[in-house]
C-alpha positions as CSV (number, residue, x, y, z in Angstrom):
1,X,70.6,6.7,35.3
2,X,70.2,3.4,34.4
3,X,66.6,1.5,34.3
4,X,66.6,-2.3,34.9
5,X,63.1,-4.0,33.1
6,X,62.4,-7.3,34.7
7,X,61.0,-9.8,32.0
8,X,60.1,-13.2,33.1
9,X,61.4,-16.2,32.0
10,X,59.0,-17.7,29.7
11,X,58.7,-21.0,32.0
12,X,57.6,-18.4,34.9
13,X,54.7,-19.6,37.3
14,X,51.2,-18.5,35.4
15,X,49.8,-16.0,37.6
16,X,46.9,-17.1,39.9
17,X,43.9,-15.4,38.8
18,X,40.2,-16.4,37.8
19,X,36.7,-15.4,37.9
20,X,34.9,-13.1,40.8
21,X,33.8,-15.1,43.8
22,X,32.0,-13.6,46.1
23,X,33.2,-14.4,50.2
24,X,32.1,-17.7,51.0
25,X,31.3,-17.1,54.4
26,X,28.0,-15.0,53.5
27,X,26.3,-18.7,53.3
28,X,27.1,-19.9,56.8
29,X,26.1,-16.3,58.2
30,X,22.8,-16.0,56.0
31,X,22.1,-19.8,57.0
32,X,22.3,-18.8,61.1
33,X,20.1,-15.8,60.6
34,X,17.5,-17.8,58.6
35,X,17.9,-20.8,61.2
36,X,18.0,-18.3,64.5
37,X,15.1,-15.9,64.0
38,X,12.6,-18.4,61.4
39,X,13.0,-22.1,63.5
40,X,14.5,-20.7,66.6
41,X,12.4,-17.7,67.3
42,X,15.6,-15.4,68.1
43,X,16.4,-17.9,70.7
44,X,20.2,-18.3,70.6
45,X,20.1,-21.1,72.6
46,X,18.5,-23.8,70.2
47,X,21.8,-24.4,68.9
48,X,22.6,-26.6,71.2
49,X,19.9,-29.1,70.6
50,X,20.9,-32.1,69.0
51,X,20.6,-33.0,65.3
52,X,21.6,-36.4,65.6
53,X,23.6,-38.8,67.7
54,X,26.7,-41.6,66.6
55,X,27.5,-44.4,69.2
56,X,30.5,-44.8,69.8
57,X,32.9,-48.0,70.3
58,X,32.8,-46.8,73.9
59,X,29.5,-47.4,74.8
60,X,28.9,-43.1,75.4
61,X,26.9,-41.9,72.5
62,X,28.3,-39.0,70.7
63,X,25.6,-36.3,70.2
64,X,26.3,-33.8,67.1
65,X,24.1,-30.2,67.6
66,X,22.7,-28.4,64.9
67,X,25.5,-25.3,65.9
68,X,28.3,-28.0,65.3
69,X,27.1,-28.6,62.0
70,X,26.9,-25.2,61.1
71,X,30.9,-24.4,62.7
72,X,32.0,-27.7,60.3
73,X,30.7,-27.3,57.0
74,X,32.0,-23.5,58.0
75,X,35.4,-24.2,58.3
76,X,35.4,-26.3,55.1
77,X,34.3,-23.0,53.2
78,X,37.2,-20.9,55.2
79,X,39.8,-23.2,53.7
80,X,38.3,-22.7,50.5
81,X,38.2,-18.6,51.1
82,X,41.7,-18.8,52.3
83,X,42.9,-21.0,48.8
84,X,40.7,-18.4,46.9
85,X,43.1,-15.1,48.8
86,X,45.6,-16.6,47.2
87,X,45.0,-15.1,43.8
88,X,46.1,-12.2,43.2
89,X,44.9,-9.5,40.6
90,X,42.7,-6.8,40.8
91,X,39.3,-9.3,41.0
92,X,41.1,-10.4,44.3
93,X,41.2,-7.0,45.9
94,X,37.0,-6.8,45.1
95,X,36.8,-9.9,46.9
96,X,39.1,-8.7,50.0
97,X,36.9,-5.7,50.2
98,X,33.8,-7.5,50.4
99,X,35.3,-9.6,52.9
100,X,36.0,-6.7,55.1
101,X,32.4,-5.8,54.8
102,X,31.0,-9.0,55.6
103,X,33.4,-9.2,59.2
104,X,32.1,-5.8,59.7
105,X,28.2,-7.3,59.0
106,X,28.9,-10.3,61.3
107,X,30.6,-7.9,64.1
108,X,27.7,-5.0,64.3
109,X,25.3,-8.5,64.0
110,X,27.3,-9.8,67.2
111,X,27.2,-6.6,69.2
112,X,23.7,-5.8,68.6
113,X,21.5,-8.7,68.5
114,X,20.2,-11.0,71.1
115,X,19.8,-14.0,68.4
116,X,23.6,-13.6,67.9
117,X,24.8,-14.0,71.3
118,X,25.8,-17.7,71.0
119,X,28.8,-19.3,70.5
120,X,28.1,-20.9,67.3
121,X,27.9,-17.2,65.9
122,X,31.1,-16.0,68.0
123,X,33.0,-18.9,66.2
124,X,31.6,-17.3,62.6
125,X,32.8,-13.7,63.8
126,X,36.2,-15.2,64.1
127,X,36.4,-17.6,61.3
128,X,35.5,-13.6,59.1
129,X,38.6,-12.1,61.4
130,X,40.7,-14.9,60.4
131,X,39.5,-14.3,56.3
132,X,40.5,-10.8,56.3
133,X,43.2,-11.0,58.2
134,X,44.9,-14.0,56.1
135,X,43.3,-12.6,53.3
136,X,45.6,-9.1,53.3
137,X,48.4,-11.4,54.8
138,X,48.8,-13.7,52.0
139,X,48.4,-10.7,49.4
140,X,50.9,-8.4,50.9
141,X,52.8,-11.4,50.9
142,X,52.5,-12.3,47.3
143,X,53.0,-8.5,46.0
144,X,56.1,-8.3,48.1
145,X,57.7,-11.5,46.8
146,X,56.8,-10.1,43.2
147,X,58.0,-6.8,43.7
148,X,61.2,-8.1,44.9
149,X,61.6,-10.6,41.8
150,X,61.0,-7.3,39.6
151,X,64.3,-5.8,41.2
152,X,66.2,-9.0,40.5
């Protein structure tokens, strides 16, 4: 039997790793359960009410709610969760994990509490699905590709 040892080239790719960072998407769920139940009283409906309006060139002001806020500057830190899933090392399987529990946090939140029962909140639930889910995706992905450069 023969045994094949892969060695890189020395001009390989580094590998993508860095320091631990925890998910992202803790701040925009810790920032609607500070907002909901201390300025809203539990009242899922106050996401709605409008933080500020822009007029617009047609004459029909455009009027931006508190809840829209929160679902923008939480899609900005889902892009940044889904650059950071593609590290891979053992720091990045910590991070997938904690992930997980966070989706898990978000869904029991969801399914239990009245003050979650909006659609701002539903949006966060799915923006956690969509982490985890690309999260696994992307490094399944990347151990596959490496795997099959090894047997090259």
């Amino acid at each position: 039997m023969v045994e094949h040892v892969y060695v890189p080239p020395s001009g390989a790719a580094p590998r993508r790793t860095g320091p631990f960072i925890p998910p992202l998407l803790i701040i925009p769920f810790l920032i609607y359960n500070i907002v909901a139940f201390i300025f809203l009283g539990g009242n899922p409906a106050g996401w709605s009410n409008t933080a500020f309006s822009i007029p617009m060139v047609s004459g029909v002001p455009w009027a931006v709610s508190i809840g829209d806020l929160l679902v923008i500057g939480s899609l900005v830190l889902l892009f940044l969760e889904l650059l950071k899933s593609t590290r891979i090392g053992s720091v990045s399987i910590l991070e997938h994990m904690l992930s997980m529990i966070v989706f898990v946090v978000i869904l029991v939140e969801f399914l239990l509490l009245g003050a979650a029962s909006s659609t701002v909140f539903f949006i966060l639930l799915v923006m956690a699905l969509i982490d985890v889910v690309a999260g696994f995706t992307m490094s399944i992905t990347s151990a596959t590709r490496d795997m099959s450069m090894a047997g090259h």
